[in-house]
N, C-alpha and C positions, 0 to 999 in steps of 0.2 A: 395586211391589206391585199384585197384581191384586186389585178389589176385588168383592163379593158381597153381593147384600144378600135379607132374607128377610122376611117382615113375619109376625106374630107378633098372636094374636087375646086381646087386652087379659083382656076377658072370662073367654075361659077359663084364662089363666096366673091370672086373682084367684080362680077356682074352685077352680083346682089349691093352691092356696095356702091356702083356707080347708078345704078337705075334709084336707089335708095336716095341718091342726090342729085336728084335730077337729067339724070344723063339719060339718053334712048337705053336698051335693050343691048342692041346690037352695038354700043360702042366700045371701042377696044383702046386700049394702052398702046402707044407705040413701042415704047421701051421695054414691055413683059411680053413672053411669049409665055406660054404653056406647053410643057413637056411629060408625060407620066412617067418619063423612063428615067427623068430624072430624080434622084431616090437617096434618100437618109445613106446610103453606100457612097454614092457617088453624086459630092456637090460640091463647089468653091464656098460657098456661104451657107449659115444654115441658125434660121433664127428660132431661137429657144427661149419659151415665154411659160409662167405656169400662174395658176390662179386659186384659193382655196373657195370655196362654195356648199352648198349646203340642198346644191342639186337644181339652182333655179341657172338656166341655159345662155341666158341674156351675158350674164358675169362673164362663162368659156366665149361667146362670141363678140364683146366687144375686147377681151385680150387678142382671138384672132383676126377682127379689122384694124386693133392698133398694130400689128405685126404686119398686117396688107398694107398699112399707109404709109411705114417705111420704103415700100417697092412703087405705090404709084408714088410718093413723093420724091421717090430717087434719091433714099437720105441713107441707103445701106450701102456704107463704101465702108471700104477694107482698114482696120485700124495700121495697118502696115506701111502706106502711104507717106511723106512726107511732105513740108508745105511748098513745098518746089512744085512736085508732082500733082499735088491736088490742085495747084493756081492751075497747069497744064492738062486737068481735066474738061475735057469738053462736052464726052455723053459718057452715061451706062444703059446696059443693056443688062436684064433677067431673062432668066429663064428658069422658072420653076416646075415644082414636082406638086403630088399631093400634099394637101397637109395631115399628120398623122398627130391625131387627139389620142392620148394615153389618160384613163380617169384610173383613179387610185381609189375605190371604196372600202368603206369599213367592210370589216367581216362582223361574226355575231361575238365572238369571242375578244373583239378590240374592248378596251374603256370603253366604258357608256360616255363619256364626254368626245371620243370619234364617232360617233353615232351618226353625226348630222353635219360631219366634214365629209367633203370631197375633194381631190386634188386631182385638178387638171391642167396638162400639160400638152404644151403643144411644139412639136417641129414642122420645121419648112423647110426642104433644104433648096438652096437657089444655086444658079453655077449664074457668074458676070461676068461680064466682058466690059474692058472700061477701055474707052475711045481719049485720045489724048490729041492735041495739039499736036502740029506735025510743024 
């Protein structure tokens, strides 16, 4: 399989996504910032989603808005956590990087029944900050 990869501006898929439901243009998340420096090297969190397709684009992009609705939903907390500490959860904060789409295509020499798969896969990596009751 020959692979391809794209990267993908965090920022404006969350744009795409609020203006897509009604929100202005210009509205923002309080709890997400945008960062490009932060990067598949270097992230506290890092959500890994993939999808198989047959090339039609809609499939890769609603696996990448169900991966964006974990962050504005504010539902990516740390399995590490215990129920002490999560009651004493008060906010989170993201800060994300690009998203970086990897598609896996057939080559000419795959089975003809990979012919008409594709696999995509997608990272985000996030760094969080979790604010706790004091």
């Amino acid at each position: 399989m020959k692979k391809t990869s794209t990267t993908i501006n965090t920022q404006e898929r969350i744009t795409k996504i609020l203006v897509d439901n009604g929100y202005p243009k210009d509205a923002k998340i309080g709890h997400i910032d945008y960062d490009p420096t932060v990067t598949l090297d270097n992230y506290d969190e890092r959500i890994v989603d993939s999808v198989e397709h047959n090339g039609d684009y809609i499939l890769v992009a609603n696996k990448i808005d169900k991966a964006l609705n974990k962050l504005i939903n504010a539902k990516l907390i740390s399995k590490g956590f215990t129920e002490e500490e999560r009651v004493d959860l008060k906010d989170i904060k993201y800060t994300v990087g690009d998203i970086t789409l990897v598609n896996e295509l057939p080559e000419a020499s795959d089975p003809y029944w990979k012919h008409n798969k594709i696999t995509a896969t997608i990272y985000l990596p996030v760094k969080v900050e979790y604010i706790f009751n004091t």
